[in-house]
N, CA, C and O atoms as a Tinker XYZ file with bonds, in Angstrom:
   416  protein
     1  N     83.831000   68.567000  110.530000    73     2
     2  CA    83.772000   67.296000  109.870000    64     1     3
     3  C     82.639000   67.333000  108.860000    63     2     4     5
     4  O     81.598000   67.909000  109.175000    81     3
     5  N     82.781000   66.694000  107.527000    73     3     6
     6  CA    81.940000   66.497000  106.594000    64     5     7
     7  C     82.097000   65.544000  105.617000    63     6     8     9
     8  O     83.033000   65.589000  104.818000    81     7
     9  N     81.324000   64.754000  105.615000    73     7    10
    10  CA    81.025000   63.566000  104.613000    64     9    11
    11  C     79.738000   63.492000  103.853000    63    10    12    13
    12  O     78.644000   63.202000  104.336000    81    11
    13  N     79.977000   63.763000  102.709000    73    11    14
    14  CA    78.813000   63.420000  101.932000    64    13    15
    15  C     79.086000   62.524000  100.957000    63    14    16    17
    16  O     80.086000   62.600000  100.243000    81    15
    17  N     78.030000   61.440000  100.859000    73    15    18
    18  CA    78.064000   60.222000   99.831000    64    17    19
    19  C     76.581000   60.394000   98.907000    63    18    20    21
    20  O     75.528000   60.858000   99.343000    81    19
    21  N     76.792000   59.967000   97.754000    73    19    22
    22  CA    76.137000   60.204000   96.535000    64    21    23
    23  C     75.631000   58.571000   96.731000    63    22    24    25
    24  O     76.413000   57.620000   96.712000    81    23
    25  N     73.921000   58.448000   96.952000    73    23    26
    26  CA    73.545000   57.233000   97.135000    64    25    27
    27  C     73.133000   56.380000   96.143000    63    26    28    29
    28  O     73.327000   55.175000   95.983000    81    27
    29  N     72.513000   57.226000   95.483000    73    27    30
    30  CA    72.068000   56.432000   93.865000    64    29    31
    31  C     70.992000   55.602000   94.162000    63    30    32    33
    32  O     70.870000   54.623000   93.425000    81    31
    33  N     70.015000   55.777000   95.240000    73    31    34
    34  CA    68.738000   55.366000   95.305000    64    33    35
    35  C     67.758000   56.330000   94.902000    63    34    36    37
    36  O     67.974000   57.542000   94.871000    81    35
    37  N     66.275000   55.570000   94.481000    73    35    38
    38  CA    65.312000   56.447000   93.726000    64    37    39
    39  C     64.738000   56.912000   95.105000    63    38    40    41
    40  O     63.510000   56.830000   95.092000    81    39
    41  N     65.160000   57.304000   96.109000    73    39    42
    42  CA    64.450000   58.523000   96.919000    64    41    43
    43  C     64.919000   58.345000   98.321000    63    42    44    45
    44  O     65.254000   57.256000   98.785000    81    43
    45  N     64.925000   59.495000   98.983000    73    43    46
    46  CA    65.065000   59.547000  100.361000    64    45    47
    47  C     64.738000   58.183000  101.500000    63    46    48    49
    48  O     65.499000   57.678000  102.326000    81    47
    49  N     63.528000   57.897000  101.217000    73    47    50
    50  CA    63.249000   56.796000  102.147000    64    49    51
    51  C     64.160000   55.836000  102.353000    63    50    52    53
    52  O     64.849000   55.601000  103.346000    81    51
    53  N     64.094000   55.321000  101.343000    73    51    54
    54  CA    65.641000   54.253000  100.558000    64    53    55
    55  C     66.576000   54.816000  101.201000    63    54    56    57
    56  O     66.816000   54.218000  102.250000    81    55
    57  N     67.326000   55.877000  100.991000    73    55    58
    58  CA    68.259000   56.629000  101.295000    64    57    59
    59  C     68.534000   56.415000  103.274000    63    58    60    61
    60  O     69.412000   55.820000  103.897000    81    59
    61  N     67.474000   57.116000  103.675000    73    59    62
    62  CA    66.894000   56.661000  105.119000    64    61    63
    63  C     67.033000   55.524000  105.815000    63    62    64    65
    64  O     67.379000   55.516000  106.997000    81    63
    65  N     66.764000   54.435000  105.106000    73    63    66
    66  CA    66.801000   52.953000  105.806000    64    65    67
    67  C     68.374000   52.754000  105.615000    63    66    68    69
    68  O     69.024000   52.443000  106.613000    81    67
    69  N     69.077000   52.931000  104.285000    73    67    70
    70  CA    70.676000   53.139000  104.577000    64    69    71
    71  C     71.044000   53.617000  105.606000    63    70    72    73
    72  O     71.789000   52.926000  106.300000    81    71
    73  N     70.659000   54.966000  106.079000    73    71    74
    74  CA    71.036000   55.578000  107.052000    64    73    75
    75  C     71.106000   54.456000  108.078000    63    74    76    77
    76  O     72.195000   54.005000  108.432000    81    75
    77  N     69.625000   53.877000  108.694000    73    75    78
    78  CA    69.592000   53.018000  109.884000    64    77    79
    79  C     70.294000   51.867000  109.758000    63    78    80    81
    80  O     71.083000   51.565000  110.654000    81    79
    81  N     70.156000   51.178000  108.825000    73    79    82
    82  CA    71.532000   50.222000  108.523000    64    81    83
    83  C     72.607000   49.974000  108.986000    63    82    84    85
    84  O     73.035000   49.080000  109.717000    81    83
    85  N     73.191000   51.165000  108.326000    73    83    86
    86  CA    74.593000   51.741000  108.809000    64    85    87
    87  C     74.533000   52.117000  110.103000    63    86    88    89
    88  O     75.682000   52.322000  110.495000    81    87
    89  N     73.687000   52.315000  111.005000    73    87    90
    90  CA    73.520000   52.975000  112.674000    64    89    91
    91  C     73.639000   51.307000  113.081000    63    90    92    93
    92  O     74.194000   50.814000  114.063000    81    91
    93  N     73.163000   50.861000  112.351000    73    91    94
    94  CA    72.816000   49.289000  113.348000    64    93    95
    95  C     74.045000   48.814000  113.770000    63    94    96    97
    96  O     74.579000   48.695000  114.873000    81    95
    97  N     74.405000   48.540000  112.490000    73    95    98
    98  CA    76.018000   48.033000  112.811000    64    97    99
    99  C     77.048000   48.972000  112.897000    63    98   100   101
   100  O     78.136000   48.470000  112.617000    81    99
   101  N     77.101000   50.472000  113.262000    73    99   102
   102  CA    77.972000   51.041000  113.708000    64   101   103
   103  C     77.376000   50.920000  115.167000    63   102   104   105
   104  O     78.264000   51.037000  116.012000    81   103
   105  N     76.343000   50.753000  115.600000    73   103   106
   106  CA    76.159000   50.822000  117.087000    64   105   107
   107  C     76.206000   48.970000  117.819000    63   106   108   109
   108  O     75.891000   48.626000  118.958000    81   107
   109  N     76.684000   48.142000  116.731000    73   107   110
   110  CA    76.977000   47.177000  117.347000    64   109   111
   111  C     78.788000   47.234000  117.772000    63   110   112   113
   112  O     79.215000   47.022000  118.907000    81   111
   113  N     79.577000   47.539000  116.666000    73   111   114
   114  CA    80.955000   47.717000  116.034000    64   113   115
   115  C     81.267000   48.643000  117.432000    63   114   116   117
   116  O     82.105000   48.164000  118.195000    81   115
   117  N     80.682000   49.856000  117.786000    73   115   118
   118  CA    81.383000   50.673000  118.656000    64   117   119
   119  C     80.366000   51.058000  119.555000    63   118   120   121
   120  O     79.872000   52.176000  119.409000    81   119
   121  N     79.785000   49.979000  120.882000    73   119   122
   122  CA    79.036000   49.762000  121.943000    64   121   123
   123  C     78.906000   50.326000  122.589000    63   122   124   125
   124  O     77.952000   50.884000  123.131000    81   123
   125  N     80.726000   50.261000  122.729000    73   123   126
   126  CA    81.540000   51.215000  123.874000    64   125   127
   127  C     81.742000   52.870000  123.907000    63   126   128   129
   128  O     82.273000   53.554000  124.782000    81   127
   129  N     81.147000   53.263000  122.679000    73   127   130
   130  CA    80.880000   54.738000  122.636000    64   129   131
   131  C     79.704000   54.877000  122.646000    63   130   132   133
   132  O     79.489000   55.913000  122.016000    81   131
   133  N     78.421000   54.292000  123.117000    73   131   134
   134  CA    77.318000   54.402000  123.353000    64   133   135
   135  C     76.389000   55.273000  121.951000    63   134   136   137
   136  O     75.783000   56.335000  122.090000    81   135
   137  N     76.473000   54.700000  121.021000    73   135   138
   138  CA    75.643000   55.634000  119.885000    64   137   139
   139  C     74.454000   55.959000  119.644000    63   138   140   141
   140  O     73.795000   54.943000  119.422000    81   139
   141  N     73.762000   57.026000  119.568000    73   139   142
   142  CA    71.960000   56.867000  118.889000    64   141   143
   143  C     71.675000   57.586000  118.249000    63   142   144   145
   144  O     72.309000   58.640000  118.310000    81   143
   145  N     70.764000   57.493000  117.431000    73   143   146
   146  CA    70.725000   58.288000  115.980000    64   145   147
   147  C     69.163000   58.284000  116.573000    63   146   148   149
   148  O     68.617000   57.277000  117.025000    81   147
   149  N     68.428000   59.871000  116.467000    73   147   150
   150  CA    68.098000   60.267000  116.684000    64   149   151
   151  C     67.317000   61.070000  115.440000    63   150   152   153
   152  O     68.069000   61.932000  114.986000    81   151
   153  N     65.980000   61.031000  114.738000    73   151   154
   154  CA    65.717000   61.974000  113.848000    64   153   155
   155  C     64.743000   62.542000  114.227000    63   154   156   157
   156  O     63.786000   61.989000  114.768000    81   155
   157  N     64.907000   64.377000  113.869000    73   155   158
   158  CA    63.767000   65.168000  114.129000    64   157   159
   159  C     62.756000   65.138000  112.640000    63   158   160   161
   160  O     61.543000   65.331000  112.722000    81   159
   161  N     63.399000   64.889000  111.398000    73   159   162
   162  CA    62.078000   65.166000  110.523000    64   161   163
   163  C     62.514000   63.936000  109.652000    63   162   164   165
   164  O     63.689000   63.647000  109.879000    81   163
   165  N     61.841000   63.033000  108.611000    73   163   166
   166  CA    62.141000   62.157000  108.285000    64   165   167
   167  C     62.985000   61.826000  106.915000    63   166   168   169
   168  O     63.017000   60.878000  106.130000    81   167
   169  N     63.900000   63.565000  107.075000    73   167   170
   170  CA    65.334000   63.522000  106.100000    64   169   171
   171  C     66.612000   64.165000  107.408000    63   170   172   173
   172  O     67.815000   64.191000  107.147000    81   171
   173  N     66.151000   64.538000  108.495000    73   171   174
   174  CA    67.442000   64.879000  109.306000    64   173   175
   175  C     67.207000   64.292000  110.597000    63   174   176   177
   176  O     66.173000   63.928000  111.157000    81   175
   177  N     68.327000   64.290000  110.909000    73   175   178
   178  CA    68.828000   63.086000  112.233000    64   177   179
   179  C     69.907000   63.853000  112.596000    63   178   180   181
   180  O     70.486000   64.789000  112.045000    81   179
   181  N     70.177000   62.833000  114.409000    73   179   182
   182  CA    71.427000   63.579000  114.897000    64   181   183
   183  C     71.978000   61.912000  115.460000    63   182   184   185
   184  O     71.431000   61.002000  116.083000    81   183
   185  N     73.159000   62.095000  114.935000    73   183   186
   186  CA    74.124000   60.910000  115.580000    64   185   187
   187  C     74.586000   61.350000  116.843000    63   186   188   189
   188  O     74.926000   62.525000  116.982000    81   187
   189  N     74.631000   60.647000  117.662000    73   187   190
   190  CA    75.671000   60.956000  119.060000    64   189   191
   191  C     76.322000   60.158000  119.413000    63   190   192   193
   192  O     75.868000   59.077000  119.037000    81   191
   193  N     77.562000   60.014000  120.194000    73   191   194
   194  CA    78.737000   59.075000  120.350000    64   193   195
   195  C     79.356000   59.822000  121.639000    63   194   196   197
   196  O     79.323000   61.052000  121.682000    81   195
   197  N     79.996000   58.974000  122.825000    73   195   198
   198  CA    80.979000   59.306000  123.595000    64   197   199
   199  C     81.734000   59.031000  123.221000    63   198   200   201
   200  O     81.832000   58.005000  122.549000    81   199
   201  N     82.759000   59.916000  123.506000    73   199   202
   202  CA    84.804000   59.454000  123.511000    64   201   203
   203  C     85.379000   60.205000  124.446000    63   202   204   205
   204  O     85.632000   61.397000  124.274000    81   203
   205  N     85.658000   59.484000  125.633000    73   203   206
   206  CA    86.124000   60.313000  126.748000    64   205   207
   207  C     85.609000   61.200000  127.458000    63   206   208   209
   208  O     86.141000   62.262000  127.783000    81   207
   209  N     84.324000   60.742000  127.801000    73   207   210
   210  CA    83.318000   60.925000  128.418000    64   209   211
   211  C     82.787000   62.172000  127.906000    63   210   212   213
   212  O     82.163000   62.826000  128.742000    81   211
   213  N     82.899000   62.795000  126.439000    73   211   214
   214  CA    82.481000   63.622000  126.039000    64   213   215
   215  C     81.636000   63.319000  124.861000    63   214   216   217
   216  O     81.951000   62.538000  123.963000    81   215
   217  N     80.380000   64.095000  124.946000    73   215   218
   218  CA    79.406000   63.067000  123.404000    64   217   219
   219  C     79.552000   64.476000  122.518000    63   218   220   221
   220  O     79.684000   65.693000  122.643000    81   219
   221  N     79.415000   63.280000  121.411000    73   219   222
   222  CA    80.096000   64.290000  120.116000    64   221   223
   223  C     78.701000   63.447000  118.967000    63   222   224   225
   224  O     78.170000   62.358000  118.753000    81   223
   225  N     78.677000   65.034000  118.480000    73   223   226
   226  CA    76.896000   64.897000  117.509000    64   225   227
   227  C     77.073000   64.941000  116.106000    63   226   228   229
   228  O     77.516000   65.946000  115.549000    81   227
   229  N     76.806000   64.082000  115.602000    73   227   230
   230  CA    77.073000   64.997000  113.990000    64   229   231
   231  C     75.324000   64.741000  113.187000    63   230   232   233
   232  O     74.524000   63.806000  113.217000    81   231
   233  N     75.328000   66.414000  112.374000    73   231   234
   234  CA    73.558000   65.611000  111.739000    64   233   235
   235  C     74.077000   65.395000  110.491000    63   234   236   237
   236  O     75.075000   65.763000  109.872000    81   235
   237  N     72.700000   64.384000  110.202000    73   235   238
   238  CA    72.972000   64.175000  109.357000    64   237   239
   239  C     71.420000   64.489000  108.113000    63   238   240   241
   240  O     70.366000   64.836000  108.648000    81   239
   241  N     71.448000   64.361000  106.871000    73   239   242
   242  CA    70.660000   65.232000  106.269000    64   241   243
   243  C     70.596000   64.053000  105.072000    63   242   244   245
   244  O     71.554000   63.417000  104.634000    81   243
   245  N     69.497000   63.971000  104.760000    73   243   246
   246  CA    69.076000   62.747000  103.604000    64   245   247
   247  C     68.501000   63.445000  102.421000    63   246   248   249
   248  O     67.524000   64.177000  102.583000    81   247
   249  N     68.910000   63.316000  101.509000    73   247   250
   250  CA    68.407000   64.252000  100.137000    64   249   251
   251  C     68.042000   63.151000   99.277000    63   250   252   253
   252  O     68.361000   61.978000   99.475000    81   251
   253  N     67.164000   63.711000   98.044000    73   251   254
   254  CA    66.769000   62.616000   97.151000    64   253   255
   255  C     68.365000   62.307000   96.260000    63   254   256   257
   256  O     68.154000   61.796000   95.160000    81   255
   257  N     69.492000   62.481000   96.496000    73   255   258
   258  CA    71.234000   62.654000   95.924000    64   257   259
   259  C     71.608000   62.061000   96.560000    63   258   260   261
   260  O     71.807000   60.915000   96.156000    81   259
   261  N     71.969000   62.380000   97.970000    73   259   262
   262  CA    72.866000   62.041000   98.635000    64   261   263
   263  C     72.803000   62.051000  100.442000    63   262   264   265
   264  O     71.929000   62.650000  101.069000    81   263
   265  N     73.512000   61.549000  100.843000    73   263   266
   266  CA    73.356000   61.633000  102.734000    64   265   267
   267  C     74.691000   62.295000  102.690000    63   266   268   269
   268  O     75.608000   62.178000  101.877000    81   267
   269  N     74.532000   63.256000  104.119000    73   267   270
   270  CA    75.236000   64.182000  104.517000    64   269   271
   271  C     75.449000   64.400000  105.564000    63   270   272   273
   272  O     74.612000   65.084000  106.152000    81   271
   273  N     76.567000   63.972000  106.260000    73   271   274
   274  CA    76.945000   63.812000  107.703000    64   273   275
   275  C     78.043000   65.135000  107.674000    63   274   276   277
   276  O     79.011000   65.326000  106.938000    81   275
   277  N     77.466000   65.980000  108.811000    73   275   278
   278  CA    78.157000   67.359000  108.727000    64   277   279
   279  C     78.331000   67.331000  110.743000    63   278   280   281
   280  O     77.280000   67.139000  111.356000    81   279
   281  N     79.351000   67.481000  111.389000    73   279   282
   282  CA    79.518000   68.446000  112.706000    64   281   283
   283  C     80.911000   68.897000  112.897000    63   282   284   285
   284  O     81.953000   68.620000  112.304000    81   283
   285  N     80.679000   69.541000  113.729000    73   283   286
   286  CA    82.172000   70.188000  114.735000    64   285   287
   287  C     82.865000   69.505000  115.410000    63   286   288   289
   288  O     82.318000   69.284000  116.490000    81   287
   289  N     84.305000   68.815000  115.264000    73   287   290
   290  CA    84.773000   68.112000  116.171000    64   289   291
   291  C     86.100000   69.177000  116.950000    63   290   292   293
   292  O     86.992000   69.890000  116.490000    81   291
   293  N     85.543000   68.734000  118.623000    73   291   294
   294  CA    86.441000   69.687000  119.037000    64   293   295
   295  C     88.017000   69.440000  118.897000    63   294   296   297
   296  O     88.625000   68.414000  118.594000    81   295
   297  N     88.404000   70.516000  119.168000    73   295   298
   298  CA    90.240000   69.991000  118.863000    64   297   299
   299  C     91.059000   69.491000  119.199000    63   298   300   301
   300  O     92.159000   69.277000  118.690000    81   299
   301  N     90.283000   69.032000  120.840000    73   299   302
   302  CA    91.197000   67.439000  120.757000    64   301   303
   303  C     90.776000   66.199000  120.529000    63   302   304   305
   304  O     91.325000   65.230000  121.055000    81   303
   305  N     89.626000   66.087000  119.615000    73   303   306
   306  CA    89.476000   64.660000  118.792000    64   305   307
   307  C     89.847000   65.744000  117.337000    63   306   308   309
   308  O     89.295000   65.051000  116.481000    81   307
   309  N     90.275000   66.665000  116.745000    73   307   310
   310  CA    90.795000   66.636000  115.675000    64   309   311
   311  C     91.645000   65.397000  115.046000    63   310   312   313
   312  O     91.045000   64.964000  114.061000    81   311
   313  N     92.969000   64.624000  115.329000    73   311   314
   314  CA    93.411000   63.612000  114.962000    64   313   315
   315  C     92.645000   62.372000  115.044000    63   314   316   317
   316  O     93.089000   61.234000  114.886000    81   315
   317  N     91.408000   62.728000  115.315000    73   315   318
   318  CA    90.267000   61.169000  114.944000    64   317   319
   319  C     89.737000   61.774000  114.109000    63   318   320   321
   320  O     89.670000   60.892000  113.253000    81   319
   321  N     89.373000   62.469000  113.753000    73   319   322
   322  CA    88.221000   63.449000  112.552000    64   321   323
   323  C     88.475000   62.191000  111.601000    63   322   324   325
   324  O     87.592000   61.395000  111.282000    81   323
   325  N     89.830000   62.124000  111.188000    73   323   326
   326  CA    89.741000   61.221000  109.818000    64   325   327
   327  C     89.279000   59.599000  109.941000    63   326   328   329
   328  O     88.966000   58.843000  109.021000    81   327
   329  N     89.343000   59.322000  111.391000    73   327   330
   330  CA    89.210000   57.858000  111.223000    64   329   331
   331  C     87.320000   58.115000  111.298000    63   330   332   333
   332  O     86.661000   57.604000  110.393000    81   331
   333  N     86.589000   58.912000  112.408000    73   331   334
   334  CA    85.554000   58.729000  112.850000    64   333   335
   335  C     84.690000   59.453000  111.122000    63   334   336   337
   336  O     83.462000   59.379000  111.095000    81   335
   337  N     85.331000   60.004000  110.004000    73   335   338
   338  CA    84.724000   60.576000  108.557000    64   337   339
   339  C     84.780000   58.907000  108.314000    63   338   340   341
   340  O     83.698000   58.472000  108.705000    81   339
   341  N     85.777000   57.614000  107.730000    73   339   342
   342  CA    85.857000   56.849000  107.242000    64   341   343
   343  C     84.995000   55.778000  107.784000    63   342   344   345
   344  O     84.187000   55.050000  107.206000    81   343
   345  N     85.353000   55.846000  109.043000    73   343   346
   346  CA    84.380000   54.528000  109.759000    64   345   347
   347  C     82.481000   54.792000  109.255000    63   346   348   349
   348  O     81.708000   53.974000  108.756000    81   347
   349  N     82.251000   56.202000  109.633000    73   347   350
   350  CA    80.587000   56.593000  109.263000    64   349   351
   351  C     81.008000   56.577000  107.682000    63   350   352   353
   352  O     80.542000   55.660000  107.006000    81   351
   353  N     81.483000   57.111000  107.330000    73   351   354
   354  CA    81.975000   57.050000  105.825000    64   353   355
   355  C     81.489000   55.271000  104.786000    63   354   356   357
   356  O     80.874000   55.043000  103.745000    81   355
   357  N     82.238000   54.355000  105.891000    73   355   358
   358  CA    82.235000   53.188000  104.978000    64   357   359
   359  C     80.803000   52.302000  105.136000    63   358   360   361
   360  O     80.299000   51.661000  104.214000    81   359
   361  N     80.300000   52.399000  106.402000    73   359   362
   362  CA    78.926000   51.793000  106.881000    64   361   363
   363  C     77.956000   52.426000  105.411000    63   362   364   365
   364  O     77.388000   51.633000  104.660000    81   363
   365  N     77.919000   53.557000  105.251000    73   363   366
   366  CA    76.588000   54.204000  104.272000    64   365   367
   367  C     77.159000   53.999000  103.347000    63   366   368   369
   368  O     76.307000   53.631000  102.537000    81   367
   369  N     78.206000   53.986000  102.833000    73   367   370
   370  CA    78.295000   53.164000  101.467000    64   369   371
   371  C     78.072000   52.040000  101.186000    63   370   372   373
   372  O     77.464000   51.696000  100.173000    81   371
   373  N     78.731000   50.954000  102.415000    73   371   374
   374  CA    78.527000   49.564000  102.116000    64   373   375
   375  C     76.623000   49.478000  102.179000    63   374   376   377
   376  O     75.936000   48.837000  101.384000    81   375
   377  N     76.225000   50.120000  103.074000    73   375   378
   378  CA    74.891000   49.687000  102.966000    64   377   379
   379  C     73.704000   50.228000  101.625000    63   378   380   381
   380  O     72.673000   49.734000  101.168000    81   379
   381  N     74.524000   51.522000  101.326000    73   379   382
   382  CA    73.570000   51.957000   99.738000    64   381   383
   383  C     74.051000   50.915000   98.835000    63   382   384   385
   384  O     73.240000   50.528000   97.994000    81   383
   385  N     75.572000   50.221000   98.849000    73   383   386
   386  CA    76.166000   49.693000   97.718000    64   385   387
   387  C     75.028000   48.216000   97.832000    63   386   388   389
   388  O     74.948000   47.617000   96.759000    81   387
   389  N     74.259000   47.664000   98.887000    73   387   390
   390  CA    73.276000   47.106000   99.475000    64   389   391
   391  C     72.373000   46.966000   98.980000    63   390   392   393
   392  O     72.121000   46.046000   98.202000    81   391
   393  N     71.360000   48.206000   99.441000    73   391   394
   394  CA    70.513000   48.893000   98.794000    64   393   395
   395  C     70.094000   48.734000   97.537000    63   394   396   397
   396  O     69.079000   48.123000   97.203000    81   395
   397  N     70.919000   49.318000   96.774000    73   395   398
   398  CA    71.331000   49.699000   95.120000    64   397   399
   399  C     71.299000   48.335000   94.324000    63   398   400   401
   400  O     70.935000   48.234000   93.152000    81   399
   401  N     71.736000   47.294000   95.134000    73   399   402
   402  CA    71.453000   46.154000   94.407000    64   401   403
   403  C     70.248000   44.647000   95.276000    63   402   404   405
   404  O     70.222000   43.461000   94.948000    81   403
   405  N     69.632000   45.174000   96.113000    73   403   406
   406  CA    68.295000   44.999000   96.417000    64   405   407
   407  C     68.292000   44.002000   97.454000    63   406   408   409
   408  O     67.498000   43.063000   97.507000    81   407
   409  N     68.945000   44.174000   98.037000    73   407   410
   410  CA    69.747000   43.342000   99.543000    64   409   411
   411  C     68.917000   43.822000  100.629000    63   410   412   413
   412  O     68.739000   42.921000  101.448000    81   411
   413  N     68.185000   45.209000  101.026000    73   411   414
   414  CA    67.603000   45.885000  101.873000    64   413   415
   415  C     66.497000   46.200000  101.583000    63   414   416
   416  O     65.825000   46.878000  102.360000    81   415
């Protein structure tokens, strides 16, 4: 799995608080998969999520460009790959599209 979005903020930090944004209300939206975003340096993070009692990680990577949600989904959530790219997909856009016009 890989999603990268082009943020169009003047720097990572910015970029960053999108990130948590988007965690907030994806970890309100889907409870029931227990989510936490997790960062080791203050441009990479690790998302985690259950689905069927299996937790599934994706990192993610904050550039002064763009955020970059990259992992392995095993092959039997392959036929979610596309919904679980769109759902993280639409949170960091709606929240840079946010951002970008001075909402955050």
């Amino acid at each position: 799995m890989k999603y990268v979005a082009k943020h169009g903020l003047p720097d990572r930090s910015r970029a960053r608080v999108v990130v948590e944004k988007a965690y907030e209300a994806y970890k309100v939206k889907l409870a029931d998969h227990k989510p936490t975003l997790a960062w080791s340096t203050e441009s990479e993070g690790e998302l985690s999520f259950s689905v069927l009692g299996k937790t599934l990680s994706v990192q993610i990577h904050v550039t002064d460009v763009e955020v970059k949600i990259e992992g392995d989904m095993p092959w039997m959530f392959k036929p979610f790959q596309g919904k679980v790219e769109r759902v993280l997909g639409d949170e960091i856009e709606k929240w840079a599209a946010k951002a970008r016009a001075g909402e955050v």
